[in-house]
N, C-alpha and C positions, 0 to 999 in steps of 0.2 A: 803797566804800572800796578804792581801788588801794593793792596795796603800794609803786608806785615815787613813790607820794606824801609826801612829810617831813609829821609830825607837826604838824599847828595847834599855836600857843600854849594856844587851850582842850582840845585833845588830849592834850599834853604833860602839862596840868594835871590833867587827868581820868586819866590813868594813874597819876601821882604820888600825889593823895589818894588811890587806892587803894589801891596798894601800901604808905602809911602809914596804912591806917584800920585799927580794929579787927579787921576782918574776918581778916588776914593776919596769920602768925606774928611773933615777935617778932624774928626775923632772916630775915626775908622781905628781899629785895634791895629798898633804894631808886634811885632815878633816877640816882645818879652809882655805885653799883656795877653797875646794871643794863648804864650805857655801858660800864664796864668790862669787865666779864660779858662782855657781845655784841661786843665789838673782840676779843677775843682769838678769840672762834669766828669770826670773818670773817676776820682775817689770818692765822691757825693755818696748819698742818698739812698739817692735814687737817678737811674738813667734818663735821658732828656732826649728826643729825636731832634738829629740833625736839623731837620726843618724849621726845628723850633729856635734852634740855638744860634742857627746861621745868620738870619740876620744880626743878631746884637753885635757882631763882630764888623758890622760896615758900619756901624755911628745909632745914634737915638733918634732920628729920625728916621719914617717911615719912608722917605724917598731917599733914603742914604743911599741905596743899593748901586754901586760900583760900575760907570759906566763899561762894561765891557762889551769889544771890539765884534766879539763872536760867541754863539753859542759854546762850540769847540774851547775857546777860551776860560768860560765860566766855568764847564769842567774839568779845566785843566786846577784851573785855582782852588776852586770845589774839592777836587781831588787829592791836591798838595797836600789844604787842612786836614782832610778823615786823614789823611798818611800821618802828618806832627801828631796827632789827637791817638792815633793808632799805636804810634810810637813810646808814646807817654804811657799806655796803658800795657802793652807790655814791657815794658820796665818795671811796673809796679807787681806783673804778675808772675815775671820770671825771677826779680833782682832789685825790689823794692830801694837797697839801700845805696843803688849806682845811680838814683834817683837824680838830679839837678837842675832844680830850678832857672830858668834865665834870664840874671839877672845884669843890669848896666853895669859898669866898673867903670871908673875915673879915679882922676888923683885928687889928691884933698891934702895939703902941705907936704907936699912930697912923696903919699904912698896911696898905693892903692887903695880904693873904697869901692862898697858893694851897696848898690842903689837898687832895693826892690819895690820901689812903691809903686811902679807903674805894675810890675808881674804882682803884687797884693791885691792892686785897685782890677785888675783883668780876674783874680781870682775869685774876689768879692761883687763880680758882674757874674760870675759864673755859680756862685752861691745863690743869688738874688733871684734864680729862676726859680730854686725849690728852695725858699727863704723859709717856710714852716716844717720841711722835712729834716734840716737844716738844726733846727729850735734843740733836741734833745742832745746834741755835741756841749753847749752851755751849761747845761746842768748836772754833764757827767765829770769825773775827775780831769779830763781831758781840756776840759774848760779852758786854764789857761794858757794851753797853746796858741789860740785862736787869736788871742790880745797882740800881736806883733803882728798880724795879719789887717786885724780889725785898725792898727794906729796907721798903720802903713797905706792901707788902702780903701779906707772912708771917704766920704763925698766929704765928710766933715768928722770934727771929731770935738770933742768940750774944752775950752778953752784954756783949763790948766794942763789939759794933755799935751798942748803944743810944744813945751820945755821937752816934751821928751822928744819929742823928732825937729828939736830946730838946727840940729849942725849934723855934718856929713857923717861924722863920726858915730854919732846915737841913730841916725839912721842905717850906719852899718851893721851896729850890734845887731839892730831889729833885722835885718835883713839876714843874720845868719843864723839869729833862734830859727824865723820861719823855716830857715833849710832843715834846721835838726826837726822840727815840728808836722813836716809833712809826712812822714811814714810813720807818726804816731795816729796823725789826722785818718791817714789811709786806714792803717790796724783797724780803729776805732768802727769805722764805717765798713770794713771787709766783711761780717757777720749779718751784716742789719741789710745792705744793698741790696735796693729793689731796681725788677725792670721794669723800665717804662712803659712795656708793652701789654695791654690789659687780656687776660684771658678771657674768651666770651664759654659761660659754661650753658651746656644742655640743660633746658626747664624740664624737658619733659624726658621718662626711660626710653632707653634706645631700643629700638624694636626687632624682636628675633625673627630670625628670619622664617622659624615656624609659627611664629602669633599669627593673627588676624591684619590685613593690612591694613594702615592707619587710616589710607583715601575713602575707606570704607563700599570697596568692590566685594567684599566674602570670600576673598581667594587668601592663601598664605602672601605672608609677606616678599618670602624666596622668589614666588610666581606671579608676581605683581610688580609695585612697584621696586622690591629689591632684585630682579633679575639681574638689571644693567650691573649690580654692585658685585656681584661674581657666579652670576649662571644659576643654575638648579641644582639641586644637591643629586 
């Protein structure tokens, strides 16, 4: 199973009943806040390790974690995610604008409607890890892209804001800025992304192999302790 592989349809569906079976809490992420969820750690900030992010996708509780059957199992499931999450991020790096969010669809007096509040609220679970990194998107021109994200999927929101999301229809508009607004999102964040992973730098100068050896024997460094590191010159 390579990760630069997108999800089979029978893959797709195998991580889905999962993540809605029994097995999983009762705000265990489904497949369109999962997308959510995982676009926000790919275009973010800053990069977040797996270890860290994995949980929030089994519920808010600390014993959420997904009774599974087997180990083998866990990183079957384990592995599904890094492949969606995989998936997402090269999209953004090969073909930003084949991008697609996913979101629920139903009918609303006869015609289709596009329902993303759960994929906003997954997104806005996925913002909340680096919520200060996060902070400078607000203040730049980009600003208000974020508003249809932020109406859509708040734990709450002010209470003259609710006219705008109370019928399916004002909820669809909002759902289809955010599609235009995530490869502005991305742009904005593609120069500034950091890794998560800290550089540890040398305190002290690296020592040549003809100085004095540092263990303090009076022999070269070459013929001391850096022998092992490639012989004697």
């Amino acid at each position: 199973m390579h990760l630069d592989q997108p999800l089979s349809d029978k893959e797709f569906n195998e991580l889905d009943k999962f993540l809605l079976s029994d097995r999983t809490a009762d705000d265990c992420m489904a497949m369109d806040s999962l997308h959510g969820f995982l676009t926000a750690l790919v275009i973010g900030p800053e990069e977040v390790p797996l270890a860290e992010w994995l949980p929030h996708i089994w519920g808010a509780d600390d014993d959420a974690t997904p009774k599974f059957k087997t180990d083998k199992e866990y990183e079957r499931i384990v592995a599904l995610i890094a492949r969606f999450m995989n998936e997402i991020a090269i999209t953004f790096e090969v073909a930003p604008k084949e991008y697609e969010p996913l979101f629920c669809e139903h009918e609303w007096e006869g015609k289709p409607v596009l329902d993303g509040e759960a994929w906003a609220w997954g997104f806005t679970e996925g913002m909340a890890l680096r919520a200060e990194a996060w902070e400078p998107i607000y203040a730049a021109p980009v600003a208000p892209l974020m508003r249809p994200i932020y109406l859509l999927g708040a734990e709450e929101i002010e209470e003259e804001e609710l006219t705008l999301v109370d019928t399916p229809l004002k909820t669809h508009k909002l759902t289809i800025e955010i599609e235009s607004a995530i490869p502005e999102i991305h742009k904005f964040w593609q120069p500034l992304r950091k890794s998560g992973v800290k550089t540890v730098q040398r305190e002290e100068p690296k020592v040549g192999r003809n100085d004095p050896c540092s263990c303090g024997s009076g022999k070269k460094f070459k013929k001391c302790c850096g022998a092992s590191e490639g012989g004697e010159d």
